[in-house]
C-alpha positions as CSV (number, residue, x, y, z in Angstrom):
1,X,2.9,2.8,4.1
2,X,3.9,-0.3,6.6
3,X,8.1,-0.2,7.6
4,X,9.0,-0.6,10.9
5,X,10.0,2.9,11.5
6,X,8.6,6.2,9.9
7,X,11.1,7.4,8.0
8,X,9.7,10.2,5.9
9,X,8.2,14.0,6.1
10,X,5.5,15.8,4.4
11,X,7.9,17.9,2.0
12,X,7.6,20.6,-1.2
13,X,10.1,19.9,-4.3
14,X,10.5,22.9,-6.8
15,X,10.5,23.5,-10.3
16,X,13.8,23.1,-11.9
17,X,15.5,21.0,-8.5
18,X,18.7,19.4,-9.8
19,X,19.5,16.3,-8.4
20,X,21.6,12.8,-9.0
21,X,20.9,9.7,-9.9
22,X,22.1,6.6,-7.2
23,X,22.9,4.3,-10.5
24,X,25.5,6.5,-12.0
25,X,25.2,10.5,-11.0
26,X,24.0,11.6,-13.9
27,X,22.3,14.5,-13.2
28,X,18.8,15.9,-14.5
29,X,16.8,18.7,-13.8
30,X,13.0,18.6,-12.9
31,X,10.7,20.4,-15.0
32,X,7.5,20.6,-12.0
33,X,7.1,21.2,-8.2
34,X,5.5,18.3,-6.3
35,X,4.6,18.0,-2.8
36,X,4.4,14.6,-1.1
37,X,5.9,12.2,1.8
38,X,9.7,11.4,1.5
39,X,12.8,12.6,2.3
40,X,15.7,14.5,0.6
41,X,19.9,14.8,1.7
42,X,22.8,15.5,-0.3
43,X,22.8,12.3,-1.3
44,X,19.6,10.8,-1.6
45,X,16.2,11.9,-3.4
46,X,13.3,9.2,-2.0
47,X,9.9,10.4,-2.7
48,X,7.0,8.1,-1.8
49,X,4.0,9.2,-3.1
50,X,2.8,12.5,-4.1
51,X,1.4,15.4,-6.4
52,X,2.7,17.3,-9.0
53,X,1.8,20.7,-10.4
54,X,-0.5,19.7,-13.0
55,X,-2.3,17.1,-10.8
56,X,-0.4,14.1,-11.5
57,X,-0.2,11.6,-8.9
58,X,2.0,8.7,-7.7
59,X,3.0,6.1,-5.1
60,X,5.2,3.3,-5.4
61,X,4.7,0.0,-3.8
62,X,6.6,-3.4,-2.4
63,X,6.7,-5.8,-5.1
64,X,7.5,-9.5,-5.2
65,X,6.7,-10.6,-8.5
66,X,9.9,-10.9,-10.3
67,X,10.8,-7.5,-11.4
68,X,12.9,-7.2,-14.2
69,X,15.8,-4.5,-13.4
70,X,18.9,-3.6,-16.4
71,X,22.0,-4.3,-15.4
72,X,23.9,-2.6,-18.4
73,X,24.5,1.4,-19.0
74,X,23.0,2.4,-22.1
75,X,23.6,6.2,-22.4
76,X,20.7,7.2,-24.3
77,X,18.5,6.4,-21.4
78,X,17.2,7.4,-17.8
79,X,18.8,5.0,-15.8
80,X,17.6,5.1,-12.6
81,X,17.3,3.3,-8.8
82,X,13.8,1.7,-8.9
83,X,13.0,4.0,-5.7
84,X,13.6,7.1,-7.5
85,X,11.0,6.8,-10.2
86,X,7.8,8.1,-8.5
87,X,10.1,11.8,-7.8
88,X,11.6,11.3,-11.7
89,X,7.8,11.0,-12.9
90,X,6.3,13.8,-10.8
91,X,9.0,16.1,-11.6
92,X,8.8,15.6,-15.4
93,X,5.1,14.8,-16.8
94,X,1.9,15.8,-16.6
95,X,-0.1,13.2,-17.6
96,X,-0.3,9.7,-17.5
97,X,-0.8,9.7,-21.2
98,X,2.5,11.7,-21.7
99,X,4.2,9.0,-19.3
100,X,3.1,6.3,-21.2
101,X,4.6,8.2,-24.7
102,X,8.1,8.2,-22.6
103,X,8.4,5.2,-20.7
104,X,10.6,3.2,-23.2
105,X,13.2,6.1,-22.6
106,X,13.8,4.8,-18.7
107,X,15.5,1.6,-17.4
108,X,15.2,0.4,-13.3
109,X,18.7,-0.4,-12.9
110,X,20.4,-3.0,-10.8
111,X,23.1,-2.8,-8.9
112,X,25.4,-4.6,-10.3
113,X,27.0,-1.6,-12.3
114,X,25.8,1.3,-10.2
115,X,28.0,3.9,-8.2
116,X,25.9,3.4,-5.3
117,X,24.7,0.1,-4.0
118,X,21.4,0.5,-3.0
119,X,19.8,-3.1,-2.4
120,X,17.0,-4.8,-4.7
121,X,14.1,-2.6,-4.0
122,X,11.7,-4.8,-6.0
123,X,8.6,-1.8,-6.6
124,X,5.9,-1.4,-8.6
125,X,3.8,2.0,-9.2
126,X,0.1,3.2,-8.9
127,X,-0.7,6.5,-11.0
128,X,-3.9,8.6,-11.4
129,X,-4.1,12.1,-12.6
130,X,-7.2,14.8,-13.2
131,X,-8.4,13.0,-16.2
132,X,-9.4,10.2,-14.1
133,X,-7.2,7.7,-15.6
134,X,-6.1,4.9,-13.1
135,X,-3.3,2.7,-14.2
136,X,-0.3,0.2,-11.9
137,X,2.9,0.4,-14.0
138,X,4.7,-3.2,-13.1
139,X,8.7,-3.6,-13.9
140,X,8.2,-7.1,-15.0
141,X,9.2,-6.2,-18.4
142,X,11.4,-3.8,-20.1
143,X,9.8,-1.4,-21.4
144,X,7.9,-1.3,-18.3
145,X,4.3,-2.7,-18.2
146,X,1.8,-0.3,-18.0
147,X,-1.9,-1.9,-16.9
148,X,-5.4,0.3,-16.8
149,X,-7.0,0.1,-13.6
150,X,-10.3,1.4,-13.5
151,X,-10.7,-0.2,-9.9
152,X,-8.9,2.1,-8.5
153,X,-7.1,-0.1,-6.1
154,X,-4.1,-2.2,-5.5
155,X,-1.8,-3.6,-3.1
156,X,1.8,-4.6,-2.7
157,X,1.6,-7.9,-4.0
158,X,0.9,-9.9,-5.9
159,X,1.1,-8.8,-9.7
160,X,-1.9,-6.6,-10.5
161,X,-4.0,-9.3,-12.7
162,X,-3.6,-11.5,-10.0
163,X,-5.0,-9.3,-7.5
164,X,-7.9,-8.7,-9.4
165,X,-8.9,-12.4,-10.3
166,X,-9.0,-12.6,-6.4
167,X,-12.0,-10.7,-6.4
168,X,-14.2,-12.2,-8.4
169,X,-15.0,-14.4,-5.1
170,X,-16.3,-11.2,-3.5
171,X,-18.2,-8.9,-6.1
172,X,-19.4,-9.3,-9.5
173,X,-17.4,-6.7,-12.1
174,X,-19.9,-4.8,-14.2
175,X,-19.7,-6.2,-18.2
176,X,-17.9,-2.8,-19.0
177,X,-14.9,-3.3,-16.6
178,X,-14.9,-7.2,-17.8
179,X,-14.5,-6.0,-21.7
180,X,-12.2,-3.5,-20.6
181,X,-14.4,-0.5,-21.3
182,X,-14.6,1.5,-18.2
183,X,-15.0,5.1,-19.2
184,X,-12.5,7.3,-17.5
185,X,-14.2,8.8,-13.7
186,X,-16.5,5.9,-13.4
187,X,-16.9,5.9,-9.5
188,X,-18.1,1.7,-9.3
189,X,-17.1,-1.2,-11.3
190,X,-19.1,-3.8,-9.7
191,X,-22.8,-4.7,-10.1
192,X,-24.0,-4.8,-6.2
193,X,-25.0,-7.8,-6.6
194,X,-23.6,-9.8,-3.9
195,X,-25.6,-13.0,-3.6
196,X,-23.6,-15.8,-3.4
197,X,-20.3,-14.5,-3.0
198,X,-17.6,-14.7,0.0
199,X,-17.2,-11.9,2.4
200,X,-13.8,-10.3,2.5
201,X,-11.1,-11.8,5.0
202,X,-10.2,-9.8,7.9
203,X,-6.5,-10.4,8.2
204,X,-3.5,-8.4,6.7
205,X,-2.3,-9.7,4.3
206,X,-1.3,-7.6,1.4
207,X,-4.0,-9.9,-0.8
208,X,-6.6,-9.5,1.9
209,X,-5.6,-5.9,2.3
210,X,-6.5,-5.3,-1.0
211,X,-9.8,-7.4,-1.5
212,X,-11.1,-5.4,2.0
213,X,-10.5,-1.8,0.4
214,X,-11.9,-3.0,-3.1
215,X,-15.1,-3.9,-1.4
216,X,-15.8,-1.5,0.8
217,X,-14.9,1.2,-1.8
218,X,-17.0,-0.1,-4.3
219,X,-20.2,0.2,-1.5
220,X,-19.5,3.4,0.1
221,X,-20.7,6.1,-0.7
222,X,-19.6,8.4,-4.0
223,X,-18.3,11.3,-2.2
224,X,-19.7,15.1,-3.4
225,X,-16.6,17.0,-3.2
226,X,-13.2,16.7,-1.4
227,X,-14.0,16.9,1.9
228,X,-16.2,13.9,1.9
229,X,-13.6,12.4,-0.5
230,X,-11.2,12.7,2.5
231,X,-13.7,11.3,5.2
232,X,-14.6,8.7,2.6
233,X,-11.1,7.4,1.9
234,X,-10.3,7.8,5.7
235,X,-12.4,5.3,6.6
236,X,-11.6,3.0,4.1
237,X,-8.1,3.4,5.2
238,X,-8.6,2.1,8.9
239,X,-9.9,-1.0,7.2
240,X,-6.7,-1.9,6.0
241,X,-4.0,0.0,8.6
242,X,-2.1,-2.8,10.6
243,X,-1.6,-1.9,13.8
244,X,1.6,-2.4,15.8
245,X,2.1,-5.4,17.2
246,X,6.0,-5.9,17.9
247,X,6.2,-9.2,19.1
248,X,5.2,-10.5,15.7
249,X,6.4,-8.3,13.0
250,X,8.4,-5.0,12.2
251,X,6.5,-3.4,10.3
252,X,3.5,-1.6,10.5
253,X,1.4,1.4,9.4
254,X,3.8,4.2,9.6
255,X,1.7,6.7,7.8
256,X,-1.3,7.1,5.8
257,X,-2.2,10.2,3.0
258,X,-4.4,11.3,0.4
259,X,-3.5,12.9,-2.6
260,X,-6.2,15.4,-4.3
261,X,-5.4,16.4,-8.2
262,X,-7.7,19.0,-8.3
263,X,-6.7,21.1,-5.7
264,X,-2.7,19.7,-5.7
265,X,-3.2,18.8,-2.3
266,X,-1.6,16.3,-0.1
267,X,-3.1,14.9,3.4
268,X,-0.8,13.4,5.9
269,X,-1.2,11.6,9.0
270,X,1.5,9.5,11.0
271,X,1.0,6.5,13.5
272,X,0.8,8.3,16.5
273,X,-1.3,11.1,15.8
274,X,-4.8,11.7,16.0
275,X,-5.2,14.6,13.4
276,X,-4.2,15.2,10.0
277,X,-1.7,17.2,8.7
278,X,-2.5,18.7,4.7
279,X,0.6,20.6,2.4
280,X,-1.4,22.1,-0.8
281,X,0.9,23.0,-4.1
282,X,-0.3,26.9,-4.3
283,X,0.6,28.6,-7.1
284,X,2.8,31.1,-5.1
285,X,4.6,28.1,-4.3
286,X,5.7,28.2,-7.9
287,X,7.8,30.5,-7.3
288,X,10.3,29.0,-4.9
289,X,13.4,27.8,-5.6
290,X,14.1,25.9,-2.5
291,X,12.9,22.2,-1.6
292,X,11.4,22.6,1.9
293,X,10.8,19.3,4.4
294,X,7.6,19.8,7.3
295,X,8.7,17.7,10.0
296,X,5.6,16.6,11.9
297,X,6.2,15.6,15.4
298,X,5.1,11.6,15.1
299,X,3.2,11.7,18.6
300,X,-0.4,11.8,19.7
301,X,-2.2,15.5,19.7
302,X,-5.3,15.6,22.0
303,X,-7.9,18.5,21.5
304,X,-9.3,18.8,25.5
305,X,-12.6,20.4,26.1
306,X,-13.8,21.6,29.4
């Protein structure tokens, strides 16, 4: 996540967590518990990215593609700020498949009717769950566009078919991902073959961001269980973490995580530290009724050995 200043916790959200909308207060009730990075106030509910109870996971992401928010209230939907979808989703499905039944029942809102002005947030939306289905869910239309992606990867901008047409100047796509016919799990979708094709661009721009992490996942290797799945995606993380540099732009990469389905687990780790910092959904967490907020200390931790 690049801003120019960290503005969100590792925190726990319970089953049945009431909450408001920004657009127009209506006021819903979660079904699940999620842990993820955000933040929560009496007023505001911004979730990040995360992990639900059943292993559904989400993260939004910048957009500049021409979203397409409503600016009318229509009472027979879920009108919401685009930033609040990701913690609507978590708290209410658990599949992607069961999202993608619902999604005509939710409108992004602008704010030209809402109770709360809250700025053009142009997002869009990466989802995975334990079946292994990868999709981006773009706001370019309404309904909202939901688009398979078995590459596992994508970036802020710009829209998702774009992204990947970039590519083709750095791998070659297997004939299964070209006819669309990935089956779910499928850990590469590119042949190998690299003979003839560009390397990828070392700058950071959200395009070359997203052609460096698409590259190098596709020839790492598949990791045997979550702990080299966290080693794994570490690495391919640094690849793609811009550092700060102040005299040249605001932002940079505030934080980075990992989200595990299978064992609802969430890794965290902020600019300035060296370790990581993981918040797991156990089931006696169920139980609570509370939302909780772990407030990690965003400064360097040294282990010293004598």
């Amino acid at each position: 996540m690049d801003w120019p200043v960290l503005a969100v916790s590792p925190l726990f959200v319970p089953r049945r967590f009431q909450w408001a909308t920004a657009f127009d207060h209506r006021v819903y009730t979660n079904k699940y518990a999620l842990i993820g990075g955000g933040s929560l106030s009496s007023t505001r509910i911004d979730v990040s990215d995360g992990v639900n109870e059943h292993g559904l996971m989400a993260q939004k992401l910048t957009f500049a593609n021409g979203a397409h928010y409503v600016d009318n209230r229509h009472a027979n939907k879920v009108q919401l700020a685009a930033y609040e979808f990701i913690f609507w989703v978590l708290g209410n499905f658990k599949t992607i498949d069961e999202l993608e039944a619902h999604l005509d029942e939710v409108e992004l809102m602008s704010e030209l009717h809402s109770d709360t002005k809250y700025g053009k947030p142009e997002l869009h939306f990466a989802l995975a769950d334990k079946t292994g289905r990868i999709v981006v869910i773009e706001p370019t239309t309404n309904p909202m566009q939901v688009i398979n992606n078995p590459l596992g990867v994508v970036t802020n901008s710009p829209h998702f078919a774009k992204q990947l047409a970039q590519m083709n100047d750095y791998v070659e796509f297997t004939s299964a991902f070209k006819a669309g016919r990935v089956p779910l799990n499928t850990p590469r979708v590119t042949t190998g073959r690299l003979s003839g094709k560009t390397n990828p661009p070392g700058y950071y721009s959200p395009s070359a961001r997203f052609i460096r992490a698409a590259y190098l996942k596709e020839r790492a290797d598949v990791p045997a269980d979550e702990k080299e799945g966290l080693i794994s995606e570490w690495h391919l993380l640094d690849s793609v973490t811009v550092p700060q540099n102040s005299r040249h732009q605001r932002t940079y990469s505030v934080y980075r995580a990992v989200t595990v389905a299978e064992s609802r687990s969430y890794y965290f780790q902020s600019y300035h530290r060296g370790d990581i910092t993981k918040l797991q959904l156990t089931d006696n967490m169920l139980t609570w009724t509370k939302p909780k907020v772990y407030h990690v200390p965003d400064r360097l931790t040294v282990r010293e050995v004598k």
